[in-house]
C-alpha positions in Angstrom: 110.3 146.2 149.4 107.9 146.1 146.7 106.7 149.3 145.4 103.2 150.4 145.7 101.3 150.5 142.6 98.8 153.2 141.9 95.1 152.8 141.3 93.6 153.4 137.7 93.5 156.9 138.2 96.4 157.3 139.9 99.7 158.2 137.8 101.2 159.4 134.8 98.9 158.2 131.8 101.3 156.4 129.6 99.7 152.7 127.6 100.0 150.2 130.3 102.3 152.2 133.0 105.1 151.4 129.9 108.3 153.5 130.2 108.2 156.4 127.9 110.6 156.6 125.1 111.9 158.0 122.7 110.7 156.9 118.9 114.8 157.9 118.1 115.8 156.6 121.6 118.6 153.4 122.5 115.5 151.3 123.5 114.1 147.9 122.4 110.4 146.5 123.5 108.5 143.4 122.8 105.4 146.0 121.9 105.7 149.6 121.4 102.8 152.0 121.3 102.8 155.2 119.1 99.9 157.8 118.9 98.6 159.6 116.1 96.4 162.2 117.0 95.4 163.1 113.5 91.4 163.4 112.3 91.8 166.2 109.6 90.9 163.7 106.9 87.3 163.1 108.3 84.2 163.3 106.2 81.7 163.6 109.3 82.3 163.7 113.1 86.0 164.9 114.1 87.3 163.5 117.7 89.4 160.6 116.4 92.4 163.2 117.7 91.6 162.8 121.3 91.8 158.7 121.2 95.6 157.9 122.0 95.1 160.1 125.4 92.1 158.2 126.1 93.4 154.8 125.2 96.4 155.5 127.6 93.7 156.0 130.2 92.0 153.2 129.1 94.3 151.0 129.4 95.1 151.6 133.3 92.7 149.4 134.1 94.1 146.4 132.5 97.6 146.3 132.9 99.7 142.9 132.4 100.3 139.8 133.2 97.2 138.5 133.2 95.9 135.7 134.8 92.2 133.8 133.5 89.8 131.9 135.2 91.5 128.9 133.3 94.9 130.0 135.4 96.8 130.5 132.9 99.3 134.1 133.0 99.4 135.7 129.3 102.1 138.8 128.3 104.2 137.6 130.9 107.4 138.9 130.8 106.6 141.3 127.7 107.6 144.4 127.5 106.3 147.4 126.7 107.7 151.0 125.8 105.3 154.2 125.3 107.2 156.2 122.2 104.6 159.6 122.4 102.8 160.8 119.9 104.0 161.9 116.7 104.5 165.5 116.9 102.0 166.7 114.0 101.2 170.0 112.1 97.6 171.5 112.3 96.7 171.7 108.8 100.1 170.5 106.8 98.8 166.9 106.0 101.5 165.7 103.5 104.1 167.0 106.2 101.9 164.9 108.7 102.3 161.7 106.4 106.0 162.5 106.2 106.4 162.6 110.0 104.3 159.5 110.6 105.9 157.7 108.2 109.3 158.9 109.9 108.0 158.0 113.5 106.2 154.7 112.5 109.8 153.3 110.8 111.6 154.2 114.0 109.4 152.5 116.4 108.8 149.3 114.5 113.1 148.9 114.2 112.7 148.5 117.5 110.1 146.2 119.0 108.6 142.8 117.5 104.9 144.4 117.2 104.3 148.4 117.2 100.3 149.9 117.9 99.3 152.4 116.3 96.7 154.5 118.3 95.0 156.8 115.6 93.6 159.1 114.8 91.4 159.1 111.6 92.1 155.9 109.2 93.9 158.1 106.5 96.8 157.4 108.9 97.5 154.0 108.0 98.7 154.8 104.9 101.6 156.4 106.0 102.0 153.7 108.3 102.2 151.4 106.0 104.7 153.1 104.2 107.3 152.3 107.3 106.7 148.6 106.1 107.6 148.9 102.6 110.9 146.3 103.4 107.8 143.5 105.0 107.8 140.8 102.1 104.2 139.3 101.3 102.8 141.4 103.2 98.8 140.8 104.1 96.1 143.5 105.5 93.5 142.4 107.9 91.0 145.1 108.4 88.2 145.4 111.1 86.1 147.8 109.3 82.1 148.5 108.5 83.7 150.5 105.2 85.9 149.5 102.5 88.0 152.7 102.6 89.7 151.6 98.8 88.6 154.9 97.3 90.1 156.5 94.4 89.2 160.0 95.3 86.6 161.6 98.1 85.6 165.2 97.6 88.5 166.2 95.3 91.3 164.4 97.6 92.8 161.6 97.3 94.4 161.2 101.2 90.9 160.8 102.8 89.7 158.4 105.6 88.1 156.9 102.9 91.4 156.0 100.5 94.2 154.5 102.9 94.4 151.1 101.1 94.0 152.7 98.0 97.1 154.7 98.4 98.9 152.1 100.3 98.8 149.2 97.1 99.8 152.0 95.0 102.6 152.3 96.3 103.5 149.3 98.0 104.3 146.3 95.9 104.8 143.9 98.3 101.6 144.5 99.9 100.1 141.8 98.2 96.6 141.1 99.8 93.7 142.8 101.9 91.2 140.6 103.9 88.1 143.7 105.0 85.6 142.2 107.8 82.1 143.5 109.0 81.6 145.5 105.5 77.9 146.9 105.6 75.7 149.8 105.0 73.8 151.9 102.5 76.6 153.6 100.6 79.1 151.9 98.5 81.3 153.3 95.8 81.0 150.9 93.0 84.1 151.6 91.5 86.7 150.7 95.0 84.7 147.9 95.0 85.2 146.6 91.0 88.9 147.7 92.5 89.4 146.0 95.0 87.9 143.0 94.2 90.2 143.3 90.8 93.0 142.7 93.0 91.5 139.9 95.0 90.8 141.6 97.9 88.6 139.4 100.1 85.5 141.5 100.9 83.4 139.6 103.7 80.6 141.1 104.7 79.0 141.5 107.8 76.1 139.1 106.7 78.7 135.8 106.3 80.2 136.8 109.5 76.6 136.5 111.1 75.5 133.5 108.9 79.3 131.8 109.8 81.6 132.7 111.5 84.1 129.8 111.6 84.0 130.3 107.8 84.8 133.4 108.0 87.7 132.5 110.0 89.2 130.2 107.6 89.2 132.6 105.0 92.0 134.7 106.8 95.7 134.3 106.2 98.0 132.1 107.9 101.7 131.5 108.1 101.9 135.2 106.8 102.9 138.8 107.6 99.8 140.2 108.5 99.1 143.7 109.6 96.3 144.4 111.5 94.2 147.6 111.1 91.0 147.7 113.2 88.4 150.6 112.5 86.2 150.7 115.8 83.0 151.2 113.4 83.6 147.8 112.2 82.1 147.0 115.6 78.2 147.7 116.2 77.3 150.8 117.8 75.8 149.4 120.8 79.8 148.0 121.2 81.7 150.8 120.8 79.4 154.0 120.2 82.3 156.5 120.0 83.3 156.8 116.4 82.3 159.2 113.6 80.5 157.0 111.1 79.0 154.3 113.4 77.3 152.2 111.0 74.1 149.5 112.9 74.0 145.2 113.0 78.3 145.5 113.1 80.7 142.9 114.9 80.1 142.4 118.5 82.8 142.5 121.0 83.3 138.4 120.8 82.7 138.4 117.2 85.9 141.1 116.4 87.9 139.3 119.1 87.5 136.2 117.4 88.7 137.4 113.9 91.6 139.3 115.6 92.9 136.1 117.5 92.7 134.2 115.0 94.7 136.6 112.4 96.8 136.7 115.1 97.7 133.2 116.5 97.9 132.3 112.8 100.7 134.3 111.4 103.2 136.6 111.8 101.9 140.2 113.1 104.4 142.7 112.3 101.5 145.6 113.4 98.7 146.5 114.8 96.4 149.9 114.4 93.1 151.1 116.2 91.4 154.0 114.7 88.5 156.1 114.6 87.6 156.2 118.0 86.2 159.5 118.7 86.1 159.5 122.4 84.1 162.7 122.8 81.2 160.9 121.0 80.6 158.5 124.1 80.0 160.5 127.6 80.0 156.7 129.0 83.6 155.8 128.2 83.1 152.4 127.5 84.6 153.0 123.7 87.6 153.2 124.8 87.7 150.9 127.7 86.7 148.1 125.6 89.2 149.2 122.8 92.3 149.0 125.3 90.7 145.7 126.1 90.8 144.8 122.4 94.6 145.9 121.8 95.5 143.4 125.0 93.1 140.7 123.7 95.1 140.8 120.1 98.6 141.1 122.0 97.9 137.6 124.1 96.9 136.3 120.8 100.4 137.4 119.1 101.5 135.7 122.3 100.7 132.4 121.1 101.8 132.8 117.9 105.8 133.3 119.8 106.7 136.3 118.6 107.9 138.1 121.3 111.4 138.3 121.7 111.1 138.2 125.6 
């Protein structure tokens, strides 16, 4: 007798009705999903803390397989696991690094990609510390902000400095391709920076003017990590998000990028941060960002990396 499933609303809220784990646990997934609910290194709105909740939600209402109009059945037979949320101190936010960094290395030794539901973007740095042992290892961001700052307001762990901190102390992460960059304020020296590295800085204007060149500019045959800020996206997209920055990505636009990316190489992660779901009473923010998470999934898909 098949069991009856419940409706959206119905249930316990964990990422795509996955069995919850332990990060520590004997377990192994073809995707794992990890929350950090972490938005103490803001520098406007805060809410980014309530987004892996809501992306559990979220995500109820898309659960795999599924099947297109073209008939064709994507994440069949992948498997998912739902490790929690990192347990995190209030205001102790170089023990908060420590923990993620703990959590994130756990959960990626054991599944083929982990997601990251943030939290503010400082938390990809630690993050990215879990894949210090990744060789070559290649950034694509989503993001209306270059966040490659020395220092913001006397600290050097902002939202504003992830990248930054993470090719200071990562060697092997080797390259950083940022999409959808726009807006009135840019510190000139992260961008002298990052462009002294060879960062690939693409602004919102060439992925408007051309997007299939933009496309061809990202990595392939590499191990790319994926780190999606949800301002990268236009506010009329995805409204809930501290900084929401006007004339960003639209929906089809990002997913394009992100497929790509993710077809194309090797994706050993995937984050989604700065969604602030308390800034949009309509919801849609994070609807369309659990949408986004399975959209980049079916594209990893393609790529066969899932050990199912």
């Amino acid at each position: 007798m098949t069991q009856p499933t419940h409706l959206p609303y119905g249930g316990i809220a964990t990422f795509a009705r996955a069995p919850m784990v332990q990060p520590e646990g004997d377990w192994t997934a073809d995707v794992a999903v990890l929350g950090i609910p972490f938005d103490i290194a803001l520098g406007f709105r805060p809410g980014a803390r309530f987004a892996p909740r809501a992306l559990r939600e979220a995500s109820l209402r898309s659960v795999p397989p599924f099947t297109g109009l073209d008939g064709v059945t994507r994440l069949a037979g992948v498997t998912f696991a739902d490790a929690g949320d990192v347990v995190l101190p209030s205001l102790e936010p170089e023990l908060a690094r420590q923990r993620i960094t703990e959590a994130a290395e756990l959960v990626r030794d054991r599944c083929s990609v982990p997601v990251f539901l943030g939290g503010d973007h400082s938390v990809t740095y630690p993050i990215l510390r879990a894949f210090a042992g990744v060789p070559d290892l290649h950034v694509v961001q989503l993001d209306a902000h270059l966040d490659f700052t020395h220092t913001r307001n006397d600290t050097r762990y902002s939202n504003s400095s992830p990248f930054r901190r993470a090719c200071e102390d990562l060697p092997n992460l080797v390259h950083i391709t940022t999409v959808g960059l726009r807006g009135l304020r840019f510190d000139p020296e992260a961008v002298a920076a990052a462009r002294a590295r060879g960062h690939a800085l693409i602004p919102m204007t060439d992925v408007m003017g051309d997007l299939t060149r933009v496309l061809e500019r990202l990595p392939r045959g590499k191990n790319v990590y994926l780190s999606v800020d949800v301002d990268g996206f236009d506010p009329s997209v995805i409204p809930g998000t501290s900084s929401p920055e006007p004339d960003g990505l639209t929906y089809a636009q990002g997913m394009s990028i992100l497929a790509e990316a993710a077809r194309h190489n090797t994706i050993v992660g995937l984050d989604v941060v700065e969604l602030a779901p308390n800034l949009d009473p309509t919801s849609r923010s994070e609807l369309l960002t659990a949408r986004l998470i399975m959209e980049t999934l079916c594209g990893a898909q393609e790529s066969g990396i899932f050990r199912s």
